[in-house]
C-alpha positions in Angstrom: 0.0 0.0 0.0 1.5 3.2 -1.0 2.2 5.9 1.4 -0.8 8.3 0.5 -3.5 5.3 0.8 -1.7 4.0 4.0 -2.7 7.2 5.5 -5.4 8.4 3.2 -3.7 11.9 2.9 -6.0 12.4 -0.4 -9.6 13.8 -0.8 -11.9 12.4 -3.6 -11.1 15.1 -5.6 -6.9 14.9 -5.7 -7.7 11.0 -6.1 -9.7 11.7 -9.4 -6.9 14.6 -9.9 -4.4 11.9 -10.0 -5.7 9.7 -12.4 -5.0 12.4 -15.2 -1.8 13.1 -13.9 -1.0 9.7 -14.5 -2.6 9.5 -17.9 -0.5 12.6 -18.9 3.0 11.1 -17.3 2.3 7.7 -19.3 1.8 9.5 -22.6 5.2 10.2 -23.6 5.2 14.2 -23.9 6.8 14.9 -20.7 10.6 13.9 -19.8 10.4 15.0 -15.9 8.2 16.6 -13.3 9.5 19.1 -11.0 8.1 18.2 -6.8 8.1 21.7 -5.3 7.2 22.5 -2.0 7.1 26.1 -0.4 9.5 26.2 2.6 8.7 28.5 5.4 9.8 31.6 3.3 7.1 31.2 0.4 10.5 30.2 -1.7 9.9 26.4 -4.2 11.9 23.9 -3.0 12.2 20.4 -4.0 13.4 17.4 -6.6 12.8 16.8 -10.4 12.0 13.3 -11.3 12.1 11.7 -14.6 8.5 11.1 -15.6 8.5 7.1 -14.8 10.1 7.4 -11.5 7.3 10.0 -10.9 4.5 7.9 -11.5 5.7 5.8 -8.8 6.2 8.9 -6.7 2.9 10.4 -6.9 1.3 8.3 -4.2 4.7 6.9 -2.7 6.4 10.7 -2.0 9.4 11.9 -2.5 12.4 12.5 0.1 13.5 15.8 1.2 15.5 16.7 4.0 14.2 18.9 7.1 17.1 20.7 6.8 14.6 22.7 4.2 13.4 24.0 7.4 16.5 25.1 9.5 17.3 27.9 7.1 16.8 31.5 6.9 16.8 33.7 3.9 20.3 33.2 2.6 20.4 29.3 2.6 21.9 29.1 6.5 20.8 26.4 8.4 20.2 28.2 11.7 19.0 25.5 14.2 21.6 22.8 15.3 19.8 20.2 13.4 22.4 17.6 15.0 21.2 17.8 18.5 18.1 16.5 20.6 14.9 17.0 18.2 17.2 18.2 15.7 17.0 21.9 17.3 12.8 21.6 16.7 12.4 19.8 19.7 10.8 17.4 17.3 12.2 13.6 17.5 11.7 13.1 13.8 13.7 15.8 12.9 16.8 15.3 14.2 20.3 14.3 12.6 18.9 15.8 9.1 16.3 13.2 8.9 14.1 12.8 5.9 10.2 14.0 5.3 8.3 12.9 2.5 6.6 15.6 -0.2 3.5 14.7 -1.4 2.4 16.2 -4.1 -1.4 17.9 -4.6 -2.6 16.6 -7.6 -4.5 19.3 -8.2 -2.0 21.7 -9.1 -0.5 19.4 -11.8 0.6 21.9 -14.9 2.9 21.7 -17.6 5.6 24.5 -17.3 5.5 26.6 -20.8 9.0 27.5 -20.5 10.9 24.3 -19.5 10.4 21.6 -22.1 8.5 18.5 -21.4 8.6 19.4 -17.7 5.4 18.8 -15.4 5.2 20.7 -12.1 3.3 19.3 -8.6 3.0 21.0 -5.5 3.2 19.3 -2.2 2.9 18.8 0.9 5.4 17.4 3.5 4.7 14.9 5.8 6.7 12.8 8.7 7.3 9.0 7.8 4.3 8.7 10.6 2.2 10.1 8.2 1.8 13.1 10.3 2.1 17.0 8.5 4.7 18.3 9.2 4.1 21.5 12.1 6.5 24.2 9.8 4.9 23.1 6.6 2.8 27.2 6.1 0.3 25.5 3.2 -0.9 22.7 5.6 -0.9 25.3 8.3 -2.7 27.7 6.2 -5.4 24.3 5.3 -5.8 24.1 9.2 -6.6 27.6 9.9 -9.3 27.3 7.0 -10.8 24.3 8.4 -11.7 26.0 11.3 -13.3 29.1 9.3 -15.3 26.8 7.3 -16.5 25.2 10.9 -17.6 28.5 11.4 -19.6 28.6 8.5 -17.8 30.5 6.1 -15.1 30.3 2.9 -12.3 33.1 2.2 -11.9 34.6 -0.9 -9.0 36.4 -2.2 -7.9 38.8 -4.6 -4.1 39.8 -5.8 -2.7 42.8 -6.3 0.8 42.5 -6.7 3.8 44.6 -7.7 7.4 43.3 -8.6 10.2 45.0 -10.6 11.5 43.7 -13.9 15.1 44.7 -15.2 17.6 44.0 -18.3 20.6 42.2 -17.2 23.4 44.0 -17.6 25.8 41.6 -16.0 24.9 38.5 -14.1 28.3 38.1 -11.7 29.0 34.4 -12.0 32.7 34.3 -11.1 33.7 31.7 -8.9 34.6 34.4 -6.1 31.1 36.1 -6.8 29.6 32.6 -5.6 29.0 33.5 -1.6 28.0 30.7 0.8 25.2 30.0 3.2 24.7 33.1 5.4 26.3 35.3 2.8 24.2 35.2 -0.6 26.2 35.4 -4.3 26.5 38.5 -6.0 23.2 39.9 -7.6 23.2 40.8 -11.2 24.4 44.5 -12.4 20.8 45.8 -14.0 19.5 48.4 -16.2 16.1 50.2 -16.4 13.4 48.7 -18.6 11.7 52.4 -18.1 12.4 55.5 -16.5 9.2 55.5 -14.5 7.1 58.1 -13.0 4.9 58.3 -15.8 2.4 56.3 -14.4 0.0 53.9 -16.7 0.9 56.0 -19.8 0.4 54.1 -23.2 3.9 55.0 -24.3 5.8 53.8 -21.2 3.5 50.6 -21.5 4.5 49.9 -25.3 8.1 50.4 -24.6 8.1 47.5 -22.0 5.6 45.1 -24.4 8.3 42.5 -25.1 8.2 41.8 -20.8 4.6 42.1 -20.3 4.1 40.1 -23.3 5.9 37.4 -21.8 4.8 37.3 -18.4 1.0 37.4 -20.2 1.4 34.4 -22.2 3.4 32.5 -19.4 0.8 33.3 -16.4 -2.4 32.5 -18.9 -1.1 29.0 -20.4 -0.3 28.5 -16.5 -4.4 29.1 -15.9 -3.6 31.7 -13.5 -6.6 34.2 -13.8 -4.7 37.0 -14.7 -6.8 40.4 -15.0 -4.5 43.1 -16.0 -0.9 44.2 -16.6 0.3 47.6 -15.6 2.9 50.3 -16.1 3.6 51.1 -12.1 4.6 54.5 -10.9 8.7 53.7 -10.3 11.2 52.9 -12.7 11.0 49.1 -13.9 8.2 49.1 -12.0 5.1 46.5 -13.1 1.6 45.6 -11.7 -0.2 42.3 -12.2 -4.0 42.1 -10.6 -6.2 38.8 -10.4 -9.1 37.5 -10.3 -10.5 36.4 -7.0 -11.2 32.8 -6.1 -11.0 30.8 -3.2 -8.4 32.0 -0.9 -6.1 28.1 -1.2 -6.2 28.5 -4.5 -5.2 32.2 -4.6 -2.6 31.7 -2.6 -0.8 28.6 -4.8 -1.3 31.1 -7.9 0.9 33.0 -6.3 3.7 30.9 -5.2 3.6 29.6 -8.8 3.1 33.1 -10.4 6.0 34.7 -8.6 8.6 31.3 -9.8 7.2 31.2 -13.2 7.9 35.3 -13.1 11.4 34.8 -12.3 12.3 32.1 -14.7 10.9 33.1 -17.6 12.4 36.1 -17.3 16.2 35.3 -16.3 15.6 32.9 -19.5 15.0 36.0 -21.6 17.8 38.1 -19.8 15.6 40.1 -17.7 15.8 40.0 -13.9 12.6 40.1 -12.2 12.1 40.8 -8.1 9.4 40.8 -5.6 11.7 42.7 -3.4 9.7 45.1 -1.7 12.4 48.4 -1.9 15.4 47.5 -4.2 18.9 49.5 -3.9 18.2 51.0 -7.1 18.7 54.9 -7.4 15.1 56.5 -7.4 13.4 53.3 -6.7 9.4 53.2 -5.7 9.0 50.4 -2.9 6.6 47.7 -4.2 3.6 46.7 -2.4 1.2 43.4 -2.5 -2.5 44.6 -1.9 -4.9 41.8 -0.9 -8.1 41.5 -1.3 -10.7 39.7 0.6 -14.0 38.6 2.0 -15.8 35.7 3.2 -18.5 33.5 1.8 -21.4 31.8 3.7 -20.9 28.2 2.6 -24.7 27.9 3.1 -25.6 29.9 -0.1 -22.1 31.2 -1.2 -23.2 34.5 -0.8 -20.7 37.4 0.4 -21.1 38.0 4.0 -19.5 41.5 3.9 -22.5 43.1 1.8 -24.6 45.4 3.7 -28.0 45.2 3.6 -29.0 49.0 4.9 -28.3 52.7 2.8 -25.1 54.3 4.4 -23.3 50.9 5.8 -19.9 50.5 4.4 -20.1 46.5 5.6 -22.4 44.3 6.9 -21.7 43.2 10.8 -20.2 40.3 10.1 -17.9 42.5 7.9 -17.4 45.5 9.9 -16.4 43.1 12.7 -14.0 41.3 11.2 -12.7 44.5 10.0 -11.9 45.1 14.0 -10.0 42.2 14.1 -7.8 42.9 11.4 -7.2 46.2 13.2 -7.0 45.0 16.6 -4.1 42.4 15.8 -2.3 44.8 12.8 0.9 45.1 14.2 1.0 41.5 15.5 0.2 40.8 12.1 2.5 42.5 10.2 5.5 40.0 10.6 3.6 37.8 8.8 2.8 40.2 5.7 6.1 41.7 6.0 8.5 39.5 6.5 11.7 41.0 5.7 14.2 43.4 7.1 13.4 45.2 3.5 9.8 45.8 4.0 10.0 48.2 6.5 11.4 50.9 3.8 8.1 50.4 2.8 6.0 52.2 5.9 6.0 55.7 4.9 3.9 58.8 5.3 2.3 60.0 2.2 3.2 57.6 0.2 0.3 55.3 -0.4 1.4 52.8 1.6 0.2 52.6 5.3 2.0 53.7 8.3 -0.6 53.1 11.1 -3.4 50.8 11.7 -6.6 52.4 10.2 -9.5 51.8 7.7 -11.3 54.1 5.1 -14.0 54.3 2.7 -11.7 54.2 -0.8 -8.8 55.6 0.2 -5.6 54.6 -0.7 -3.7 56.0 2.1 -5.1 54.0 4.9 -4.0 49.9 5.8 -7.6 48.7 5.4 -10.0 50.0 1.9 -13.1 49.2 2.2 -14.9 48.7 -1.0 -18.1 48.2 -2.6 -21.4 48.8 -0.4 -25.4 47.7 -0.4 -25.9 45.7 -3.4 -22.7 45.0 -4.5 -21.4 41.3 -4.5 -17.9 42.7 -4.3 -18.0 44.4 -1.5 -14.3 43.2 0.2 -11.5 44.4 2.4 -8.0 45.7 0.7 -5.3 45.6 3.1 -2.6 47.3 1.5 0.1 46.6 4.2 2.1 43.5 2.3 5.3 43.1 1.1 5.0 41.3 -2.2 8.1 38.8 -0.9 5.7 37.7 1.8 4.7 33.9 2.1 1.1 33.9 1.1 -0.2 31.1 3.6 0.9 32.9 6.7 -0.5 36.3 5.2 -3.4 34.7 4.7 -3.3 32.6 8.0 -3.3 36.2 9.7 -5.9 37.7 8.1 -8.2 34.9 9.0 -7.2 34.2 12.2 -7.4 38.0 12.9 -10.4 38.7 11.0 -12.4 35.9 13.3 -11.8 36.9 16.3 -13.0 39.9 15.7 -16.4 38.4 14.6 -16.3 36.8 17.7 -15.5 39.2 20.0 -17.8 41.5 18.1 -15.1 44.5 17.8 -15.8 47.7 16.4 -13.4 49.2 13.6 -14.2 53.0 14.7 -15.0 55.9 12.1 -13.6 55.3 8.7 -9.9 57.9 8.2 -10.7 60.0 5.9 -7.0 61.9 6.6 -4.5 58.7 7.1 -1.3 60.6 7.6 -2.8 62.3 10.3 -5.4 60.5 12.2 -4.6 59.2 15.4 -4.0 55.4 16.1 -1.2 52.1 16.6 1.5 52.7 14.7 2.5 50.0 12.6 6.0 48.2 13.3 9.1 50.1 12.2 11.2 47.5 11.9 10.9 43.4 11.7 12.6 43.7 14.9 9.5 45.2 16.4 7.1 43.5 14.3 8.5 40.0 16.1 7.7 41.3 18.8 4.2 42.1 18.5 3.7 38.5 17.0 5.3 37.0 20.2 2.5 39.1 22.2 -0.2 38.9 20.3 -2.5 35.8 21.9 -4.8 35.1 19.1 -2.4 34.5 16.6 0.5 32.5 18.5 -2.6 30.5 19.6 -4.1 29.8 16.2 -0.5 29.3 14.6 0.7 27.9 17.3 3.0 28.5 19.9 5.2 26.5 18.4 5.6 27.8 14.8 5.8 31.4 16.2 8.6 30.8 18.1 10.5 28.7 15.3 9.2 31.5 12.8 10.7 34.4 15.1 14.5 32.4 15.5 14.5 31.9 11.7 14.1 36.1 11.2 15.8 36.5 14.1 18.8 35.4 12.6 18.9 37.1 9.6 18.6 40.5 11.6 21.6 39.3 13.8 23.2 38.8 10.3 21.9 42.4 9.1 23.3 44.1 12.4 26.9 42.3 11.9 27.2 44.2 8.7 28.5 47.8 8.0 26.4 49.1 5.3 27.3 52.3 3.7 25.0 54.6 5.2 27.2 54.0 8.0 30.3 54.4 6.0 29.1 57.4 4.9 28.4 58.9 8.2 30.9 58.3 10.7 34.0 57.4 8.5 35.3 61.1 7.8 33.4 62.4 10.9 34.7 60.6 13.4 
């Protein structure tokens, strides 16, 4: 008995799914298939099987090491994976130990760019057949669960920017190479557009070739792609999507941002989701995400008011409170990096402070649409686009549900965001960990567990960020002092 049916870790529907995935391995067109997984970052991991071997693997798994999930953002494995519970304090982990991916039928596709190579995603499981705890997409499944139990669904909607540049150089010396806990050289880049001409024709023809490609790529993908922008910076792009249910939404775009990246460095462009790049007048890039919830009774949206002047319905103003109440604890989970925090400033349509508004693009929480309109959602405009999607998502939930259960009240909507009073957000990911740590809800509805191995992975990289002299400093204290 394989090890999928052994512990019946498929639903009807991924067991029909797999049937066709089957059908399309045994019919000779595709060479390999790539087992991904997203690690703990929102970055693909895996293996890449030749297409026999990965019949067999579908429902058998494929062997990864948990070492996947000792590292931080440059490779570094920073637990001590050679010591009691392999620095998780989990049994199974230790001495470098093996999990098993197991791919998700249901996200089978053939990659346009790579020839004759399929593409699964997966999930990771202990040999006992039991998920593994730092696995963010079965995390993400859990906290769902218990939404559904509630009685509802969460849709999504993506908004995401990114920042797509020529090549001029790509650095691949051998001394350019780095190691783990010092990442190799980036590329040298040039402008694809000088920017600040915001979604003129002219600036959007000159970049066509890009778009173009990142169009055809996403669509043969069957990513519901809705539009393709000329943002306000320099180099500076905007995809937007179609919403859907929130799982789903949030696989597009682990897949979207990959297939983003390698079509492009195939094409000699360089394409990153870095929110603020060191790139001389620069615009920081944002990822605004749209949502609601569904009754799973009659699929209708419960955030539709029913009464002339209501912004939300109760169910939706309330939940509203909830992403308000745990903002800050919430932001190290949609801004994840050191870099986001460039992000946070006055004035610049991005938020600085945890507040809502009717339409308005200054404040962390837009509310849209009104009576009548099936649309009616929630933009929280405070994500980094480099954030893992099932932990933004995860926070927003869990957030978004206590407030309905504790019945909070979101206030007055800002109609000045610079100016009216309320909790800053975090400054720094330094501070943002810390609100995580103390908020209750969502350490709870994580787990304890996962926050605190979430907060030593970050925590490393910003003892790795404070080790290093960066220029600013160079440029203020070496002739002064």
């Amino acid at each position: 008995m394989s090890f999928v049916d052994r512990f019946g870790l498929w639903s009807e529907a991924q067991q029909l799914a797999a049937r066709d995935v089957i059908a399309a391995l045994e019919g000779g067109k595709l060479d390999v298939v790539r087992f991904s997984f997203p690690d703990q970052h929102g970055i693909l991991r895996g293996k890449t099987l030749v297409a026999q071997e990965a019949v067999r693997a579908l429902r058998s798994g494929v062997t990864i090491t948990t070492t996947m999930y000792a590292k931080d953002t440059s490779h570094r494995t920073v637990f001590p994976v050679f010591t009691s519970g392999g620095g998780f304090s989990r049994p199974e982990m230790q001495g470098a130990a093996d999990v098993l991916m197991v791919a998700d039928p249901t996200t089978f596709k053939v990659l346009p760019w790579a020839p004759n190579t399929g593409w699964l995603l997966c999930d990771t499981y202990f040999q006992s057949g039991v998920p593994v705890p730092f696995d963010t997409r079965q995390l993400f499944r859990k906290t769902l669960a218990n939404l559904n139990e509630a009685g509802y669904g969460l849709m999504t909607g993506l908004e995401v920017e990114c920042h797509v540049f020529k090549v001029a150089q790509h650095h691949m010396r051998p001394e350019d190479a780095g190691q783990p806990g010092q990442p190799g050289m980036p590329p040298d880049v040039e402008l694809m557009s000088h920017g600040y001409q915001y979604l003129t024709e002219l600036r959007y023809d000159a970049v066509d070739s890009v778009m173009e490609l990142v169009r055809k790529t996403t669509q043969q993908l069957d990513l519901p792609l809705r539009s393709l922008e000329v943002e306000f910076g320099p180099s500076q792009f905007e995809f937007t999507f179609a919403p859907g249910d929130a799982l789903k939404t949030a696989d597009d775009m682990i897949l979207f941002r990959n297939a983003v990246k390698q079509v492009c460095r195939r094409e000699g462009f360089h394409a990153t989701f870095m929110c603020r790049p060191r790139i001389p007048n620069v615009v920081s890039s944002g990822w605004h995400l749209h949502q609601s919830l569904r009754r799973l009774a009659d699929g209708s949206n419960a955030f539709v008011p029913t009464e002339a002047g209501q912004d939300l319905s109760p169910v939706g103003r309330h939940y509203l409170g909830g992403l308000l109440a745990h903002a800050c604890g919430a932001t190290a989970l949609s801004t994840p990096t050191l870099n986001g925090y460039k992000r946070y400033r006055p004035y610049s349509l991005a938020p600085d402070r945890a507040i809502w508004g009717r339409d308005n693009r200054g404040v962390m929480l837009r509310v849209l649409g009104g009576v009548g309109d099936s649309a009616t959602r929630i933009e929280n405009r405070v994500g980094e686009p480099a954030a893992n999607p099932y932990l933004y998502f995860a926070s927003q939930v869990l957030s978004g549900m206590d407030g309905i259960a504790r019945g909070l009240d979101p206030g007055p909507s800002a109609d000045a965001p610079y100016e009216t009073p309320a909790a800053n957000l975090p400054h720094t990911l330094t501070e943002a960990l810390g609100c995580l740590r103390e908020d209750t809800v969502l350490s709870e509805g994580l787990g304890a567990g996962f926050v605190d191995y979430f907060c030593h992975i970050k925590e490393a990289e910003i003892a790795r960020f404070n080790l290093e002299v960066s220029e600013w400093e160079q440029r203020e204290y070496f002739e002064l002092f």
